[in-house]
N, C-alpha and C positions, 0 to 999 in steps of 0.2 A: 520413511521411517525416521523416527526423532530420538535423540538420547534419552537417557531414561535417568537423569539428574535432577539434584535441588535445585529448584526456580531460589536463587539468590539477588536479588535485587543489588545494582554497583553503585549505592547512594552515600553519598559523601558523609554521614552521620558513621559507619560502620571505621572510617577511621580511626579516628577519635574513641570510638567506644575499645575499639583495639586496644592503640593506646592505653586507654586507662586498666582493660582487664590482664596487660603483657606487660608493658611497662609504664608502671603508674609510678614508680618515682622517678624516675628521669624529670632533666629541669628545662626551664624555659626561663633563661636571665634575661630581663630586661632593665637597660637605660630608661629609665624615665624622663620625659619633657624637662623635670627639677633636677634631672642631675643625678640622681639615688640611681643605686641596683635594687630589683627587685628578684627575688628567686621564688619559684612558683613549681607546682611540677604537671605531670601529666594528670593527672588524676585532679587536682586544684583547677584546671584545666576544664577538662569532663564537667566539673561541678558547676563551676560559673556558666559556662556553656549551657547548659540546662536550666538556670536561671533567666538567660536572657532571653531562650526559646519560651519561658511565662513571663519574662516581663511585654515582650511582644503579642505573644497571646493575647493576655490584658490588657493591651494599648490597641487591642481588634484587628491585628497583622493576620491576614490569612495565606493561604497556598498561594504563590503566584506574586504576589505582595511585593514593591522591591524598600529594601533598606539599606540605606547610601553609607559609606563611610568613610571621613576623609582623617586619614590616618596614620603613623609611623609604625613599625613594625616594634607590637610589644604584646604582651599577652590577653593583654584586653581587646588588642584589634582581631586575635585569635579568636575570643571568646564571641566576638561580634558574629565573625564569621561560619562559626559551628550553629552557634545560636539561631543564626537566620538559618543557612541551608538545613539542620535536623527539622525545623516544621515543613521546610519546603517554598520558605520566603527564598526569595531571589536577593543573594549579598552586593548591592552595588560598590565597589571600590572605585572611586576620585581622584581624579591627581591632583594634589593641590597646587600642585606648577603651574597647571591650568589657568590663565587670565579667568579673572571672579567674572565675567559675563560669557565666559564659554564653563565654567563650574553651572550657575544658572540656568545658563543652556539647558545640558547635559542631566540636570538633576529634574528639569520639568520636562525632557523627551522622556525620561526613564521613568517620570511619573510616581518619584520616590515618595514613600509617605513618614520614615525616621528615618535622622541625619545621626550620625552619632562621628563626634569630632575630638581631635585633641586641640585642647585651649591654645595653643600656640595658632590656628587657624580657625580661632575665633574671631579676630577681626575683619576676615574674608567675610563668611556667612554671615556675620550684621551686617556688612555693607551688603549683602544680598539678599536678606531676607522677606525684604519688600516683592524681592522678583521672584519666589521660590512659591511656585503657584499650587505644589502638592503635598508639602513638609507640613505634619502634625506635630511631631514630637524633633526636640532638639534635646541630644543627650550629650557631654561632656566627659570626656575619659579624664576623670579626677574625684576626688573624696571629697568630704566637706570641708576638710582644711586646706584643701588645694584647688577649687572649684571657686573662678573667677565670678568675677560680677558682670551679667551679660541683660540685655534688652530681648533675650529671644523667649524668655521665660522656659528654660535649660534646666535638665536637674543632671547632677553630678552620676557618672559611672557607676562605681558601688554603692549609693544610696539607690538607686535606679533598680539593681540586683538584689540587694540585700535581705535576708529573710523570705525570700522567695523561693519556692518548692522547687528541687530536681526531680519532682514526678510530672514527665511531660512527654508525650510520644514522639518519637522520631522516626523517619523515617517510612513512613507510611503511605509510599507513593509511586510511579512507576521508574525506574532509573531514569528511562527519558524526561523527567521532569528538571525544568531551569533551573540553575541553582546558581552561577553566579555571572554576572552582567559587568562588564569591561569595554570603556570607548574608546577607540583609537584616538591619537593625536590630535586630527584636524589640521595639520601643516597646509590641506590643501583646499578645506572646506570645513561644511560643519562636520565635527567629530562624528564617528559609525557606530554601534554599541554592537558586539560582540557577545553571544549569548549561550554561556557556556550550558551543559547539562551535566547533572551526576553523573550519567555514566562516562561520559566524555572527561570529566574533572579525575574520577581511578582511574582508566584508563592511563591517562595521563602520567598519576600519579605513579602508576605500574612502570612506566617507559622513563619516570627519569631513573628512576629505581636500579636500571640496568646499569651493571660494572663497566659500561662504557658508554655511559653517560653520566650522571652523576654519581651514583654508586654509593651513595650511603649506607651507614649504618646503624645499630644500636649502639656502637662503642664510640663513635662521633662524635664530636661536638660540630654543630655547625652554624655558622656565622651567614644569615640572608642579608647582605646589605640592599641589595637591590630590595626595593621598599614594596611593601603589599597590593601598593596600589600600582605598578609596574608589572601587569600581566600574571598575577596570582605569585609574585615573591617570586617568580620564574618553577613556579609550581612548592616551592620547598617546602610553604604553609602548610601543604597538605603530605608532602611526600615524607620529611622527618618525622611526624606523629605516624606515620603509617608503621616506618620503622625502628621507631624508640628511639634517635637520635634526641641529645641536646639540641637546645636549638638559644642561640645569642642572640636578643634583640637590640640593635644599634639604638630603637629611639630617633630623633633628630640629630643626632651628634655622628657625622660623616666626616669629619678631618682623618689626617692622616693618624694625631698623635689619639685619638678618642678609639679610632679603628684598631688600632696597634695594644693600646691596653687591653680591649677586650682579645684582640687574638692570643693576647699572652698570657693575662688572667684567666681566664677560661679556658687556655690548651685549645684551643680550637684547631681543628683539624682538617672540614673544608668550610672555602667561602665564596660567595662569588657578587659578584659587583661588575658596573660599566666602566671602562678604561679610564675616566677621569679619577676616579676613586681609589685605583691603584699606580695612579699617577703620584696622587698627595702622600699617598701610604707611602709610595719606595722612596720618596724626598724625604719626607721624615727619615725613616730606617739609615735612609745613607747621612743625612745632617748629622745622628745621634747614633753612628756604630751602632745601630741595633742588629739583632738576627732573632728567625723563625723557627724556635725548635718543635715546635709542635703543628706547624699547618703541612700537611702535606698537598692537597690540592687548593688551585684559586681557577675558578671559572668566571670568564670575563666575555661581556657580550653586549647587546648596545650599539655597537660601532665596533670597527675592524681594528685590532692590537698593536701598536705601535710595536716593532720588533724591541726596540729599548728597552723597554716595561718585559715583554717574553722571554729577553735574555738576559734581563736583571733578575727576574725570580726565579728561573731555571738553573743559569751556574754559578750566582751567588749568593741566591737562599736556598735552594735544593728543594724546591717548589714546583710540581706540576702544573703546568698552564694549560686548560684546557679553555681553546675557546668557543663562544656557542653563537649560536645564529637560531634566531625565530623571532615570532613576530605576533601582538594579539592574538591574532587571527590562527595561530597555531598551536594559542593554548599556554605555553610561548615555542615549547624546546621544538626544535626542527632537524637541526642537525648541530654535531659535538668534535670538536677536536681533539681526541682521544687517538693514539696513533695506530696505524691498520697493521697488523702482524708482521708483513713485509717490510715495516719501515722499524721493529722497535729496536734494530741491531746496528742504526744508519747510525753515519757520522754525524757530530752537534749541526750540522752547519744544515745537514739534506734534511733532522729531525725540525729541525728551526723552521726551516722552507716550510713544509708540511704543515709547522703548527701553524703559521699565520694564515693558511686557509682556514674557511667558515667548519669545514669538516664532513662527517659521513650519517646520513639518519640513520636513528634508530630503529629496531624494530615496531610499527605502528605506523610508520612515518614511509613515504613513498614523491620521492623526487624525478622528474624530468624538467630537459629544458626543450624549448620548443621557437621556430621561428614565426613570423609576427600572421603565417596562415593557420599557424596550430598545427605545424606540419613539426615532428618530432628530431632534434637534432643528434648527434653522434655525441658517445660520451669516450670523447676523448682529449679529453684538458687542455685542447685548446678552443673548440671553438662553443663560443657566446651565445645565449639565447633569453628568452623571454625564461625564466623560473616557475616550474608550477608544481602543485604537493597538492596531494591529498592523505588520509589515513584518518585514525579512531578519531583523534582529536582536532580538529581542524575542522573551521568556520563552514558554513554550508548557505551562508547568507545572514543580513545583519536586520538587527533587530527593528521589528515594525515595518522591515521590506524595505526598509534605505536602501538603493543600490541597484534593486533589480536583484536578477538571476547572475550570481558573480563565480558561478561553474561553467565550465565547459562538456563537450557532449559525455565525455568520459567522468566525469566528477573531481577534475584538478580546478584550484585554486589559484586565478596568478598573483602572485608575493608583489608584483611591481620592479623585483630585482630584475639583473640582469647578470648571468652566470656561466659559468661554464663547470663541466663535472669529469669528470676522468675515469679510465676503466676500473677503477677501484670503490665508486662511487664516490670519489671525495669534491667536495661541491666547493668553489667558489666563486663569491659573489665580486663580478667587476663593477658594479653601477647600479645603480636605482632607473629604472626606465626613465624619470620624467628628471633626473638627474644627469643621465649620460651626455656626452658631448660629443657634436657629431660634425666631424672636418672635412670637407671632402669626399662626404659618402661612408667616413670611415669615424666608426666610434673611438673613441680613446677612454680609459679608464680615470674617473677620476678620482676613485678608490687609492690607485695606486702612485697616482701621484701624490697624494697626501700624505700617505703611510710613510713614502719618504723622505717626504720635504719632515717631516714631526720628528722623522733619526735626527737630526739636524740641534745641537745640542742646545741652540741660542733660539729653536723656535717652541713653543710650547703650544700649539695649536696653529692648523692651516686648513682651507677648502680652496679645491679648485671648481672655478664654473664657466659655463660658455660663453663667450663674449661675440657679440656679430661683428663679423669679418665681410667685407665686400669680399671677397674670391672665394674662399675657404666654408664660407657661412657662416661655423663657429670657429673660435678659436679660445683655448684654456688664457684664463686668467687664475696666476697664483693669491688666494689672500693668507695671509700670515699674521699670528697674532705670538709676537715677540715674547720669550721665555722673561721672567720678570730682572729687573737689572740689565738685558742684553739688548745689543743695538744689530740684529742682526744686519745686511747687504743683501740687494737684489744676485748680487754673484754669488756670496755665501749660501746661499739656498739655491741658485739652479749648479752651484757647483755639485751638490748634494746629490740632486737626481740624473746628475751627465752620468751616461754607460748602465745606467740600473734601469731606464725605460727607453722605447723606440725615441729617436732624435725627434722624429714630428710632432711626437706627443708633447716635447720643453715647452712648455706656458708662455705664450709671447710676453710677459708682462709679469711682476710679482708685486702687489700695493703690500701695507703694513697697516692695523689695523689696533686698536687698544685694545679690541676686545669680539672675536667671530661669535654670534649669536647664534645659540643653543635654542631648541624646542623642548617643551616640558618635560622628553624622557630622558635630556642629556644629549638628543644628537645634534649634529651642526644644519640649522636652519639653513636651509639653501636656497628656500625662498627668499625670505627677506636677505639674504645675501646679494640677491637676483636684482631685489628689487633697488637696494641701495647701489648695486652699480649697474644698473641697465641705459645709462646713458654715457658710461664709462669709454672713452676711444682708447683702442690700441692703438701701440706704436707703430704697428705694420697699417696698420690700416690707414 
């Protein structure tokens, strides 16, 4: 027997139309590449979005279609995005972090046939446009007074739109239809494309929605720094139009003092960004006595939260830190650090502990850890395992079959991580599998040597990695990359981590470095960390 309900299709156009027909004036402020604010609403929104669904039409975009976009978070990258997914074109999002021959890559596996770009990463795509074997159309997010002189034969954003009919079908297809395409990094090869579907994208958008995860609202304003091409804005692109929240577009402009105006100009109320970015934000805030009367929460994810950063916005801006964990491949949200009932009454110091874990999933979301037979381990927060998830939103294999079969018999996912979960569900992550360091049989976290060595007020960034040991096999080496002005010591920093990790785990070794290398999403390259000291001799050894 079957329910006896509306067959409602879960296609990402129904957002947006929301949006405009519940809350059509709410705004959407964006920085512009020049500098200006722009203010726009929901409904301004709706419209352009419907323009671009027939400017694509007319440019022969059909079902299935994909259209690349490499872009800052502003309304027009919004419009990009409605525009494609309402016919049922596939929105590809780029990073432009990405080395210009892994963008090339990326843009001829995905078979893209319109790029639509901000001119500031115009000089990428003419240096590649020789190698871009499926691009028809080049489109530029700018007007004709602000629409650069280009070799790609480029028409400007709103000339592109302009005059162009909002009579255009949306949605006319089955929820399981592709709707928008995301590649992993590549730290470790060629990048994987990630291929989300409409109903997988609400779904989604449902689960950040929840009051213990992101919890938005209409009365909101909300601040997505973490950029659109960073795993869908960490969904917010679509989860604020769902529920009428403001939504503040950064643009290109990620400093401390740029972040800061808009949180105060605009009352913004939540935000979230990678640990770097609320790194530059609290430097400024403490350099210029500033304070946050209007944000109540910041979610931070990317990489694991230095406690400095946790206990600087907790008890001296009266800021909720939530931190989050996920990953492509999950859409992004996984799990939220939002604290579990039992813990909201605890002292600063056990709340503290708590938040610097990854946290607890949502409903959708379905975490175990497992040893390396697929044999199921105990959740009991101490002991380590291989990480795996599955639920609504979450990868089932990557696009064009890269990969193989990358489920198990039961349908989990493995993250790569390496974790442990406690009987409360609260998951934390020790390691990256192809990251961990392995002494004697016995892993060590190098998670957590980090997170310490970074309390450390003279250091402003540090990775640990394994170094070969004749006895041991590996053994940790600290690399540290000196806060600006400060001369830190090998002792100053392992004084740091004496009594806060097992004695075995102290890093036989600590080098100093101008600068630890980052991968395009902001996290610490530990490859090329690998590679630049793999001939590296300890002292022990």
């Amino acid at each position: 027997m079957l329910g006896i309900m509306q067959d409602w299709p879960l296609t990402v156009n129904k957002i947006l139309e929301h949006a405009n027909r519940i809350n059509p004036t709410r705004e959407i402020i964006t920085r512009r590449v020049e500098g200006n604010i722009v203010r726009t609403t929901y409904a301004d929104l709706f419209k352009q979005s419907k323009q671009v669904s027939n400017a694509l039409v007319d440019g022969g975009i059909k079902l299935g279609d994909r259209v690349a976009t490499l872009g800052w978070n502003s309304e027009r990258h919004m419009a990009s995005w409605y525009g494609a997914m309402g016919i049922g074109a596939v929105l590809h999002t780029i990073n432009p972090r990405l080395h210009p021959e892994q963008i090339a890559w990326i843009a001829n596996h995905a078979e893209d046939k319109v790029l639509i770009f901000d001119k500031t990463f115009l000089p990428i795509v003419e240096a590649i446009k020789d190698h871009l074997q499926t691009v028809e159309t080049f489109v530029i997010y700018a007007d004709a007074d602000t629409m650069p002189e280009n070799n790609l034969g480029a028409v400007p954003f709103d000339i592109w739109i302009d005059g162009r009919s909002t009579n255009v079908r949306w949605g006319d297809f089955p929820e399981d239809t592709a709707c928008g395409l995301c590649y992993t990094s590549g730290t470790t090869g060629d990048p994987k494309g990630v291929l989300y579907s409409h109903r997988s994208n609400v779904l989604h958008t449902m689960i950040t929605m929840q009051r213990d995860a992101i919890g938005m609202g209409a009365n909101d304003s909300v601040l997505p720094v973490v950029p659109m091409f960073h795993a869908n804005a960490w969904g917010l692109a679509l989860s604020c139009p769902a529920v009428g929240s403001n939504m503040v577009m950064p643009g290109a402009q990620m400093d401390g003092a740029s972040i800061y105006e808009l949180l105060d100009t605009e009352k913004v109320t939540i935000t979230a960004a990678v640990p770097t970015v609320w790194l530059m934000l609290l430097n400024h805030l403490q350099e210029n006595d500033l304070k946050l009367p209007h944000l109540e929460k910041v979610i931070i994810g990317g990489s694991a939260v230095p406690e400095r950063i946790l206990r600087a916005f907790e008890e001296d801006y009266e800021v909720d830190v939530v931190h989050a964990w996920g990953m492509t491949e999950t859409s992004p949200l996984g799990t939220l650090g939002t604290l579990p009932p039992h813990m909201m009454d605890a002292d600063i110091d056990t709340r503290m502990e708590q938040k610097l874990k990854q946290g607890r999933p949502p409903f959708g979301v379905e975490l175990k850890i497992v040893n390396d037979e697929g044999e199921d381990l105990p959740n009991d927060g101490e002991t380590s395992g291989r990480l795996v998830v599955r639920g609504a939103a979450i990868a089932a294999g990557y696009f064009k079959g890269v990969g193989g079969n990358v489920l198990d018999d039961n349908g989990f996912f493995d993250t790569g991580d390496v974790a442990n979960i406690d009987e409360y569900g609260t998951m934390t992550i020790t390691d990256r599998a192809k990251d961990v360091i392995k002494s004697g049989g016995e892993w060590i976290s190098s998670i957590d040597i980090e997170n310490i060595a970074v309390g450390h007020p003279k250091v402003a960034n540090a990775a640990a990695i394994g170094i070969y040991h004749p006895k041991w096999d590996e053994r940790p080496l600290l690399v540290v990359q000196p806060a600006p002005g400060e001369t830190p010591s090998k002792e100053d920093v392992l004084a740091q981590l004496e009594g806060k990790i097992a004695k075995w785990w102290t890093p036989d070794d600590v080098v100093f470095v101008d600068e630890i290398p980052l991968g395009a999403t902001g996290k610490i390259n530990k490859l090329a960390l690998r590679n630049q000291f793999k001939d590296y001799k300890l002292p022990t050894a």
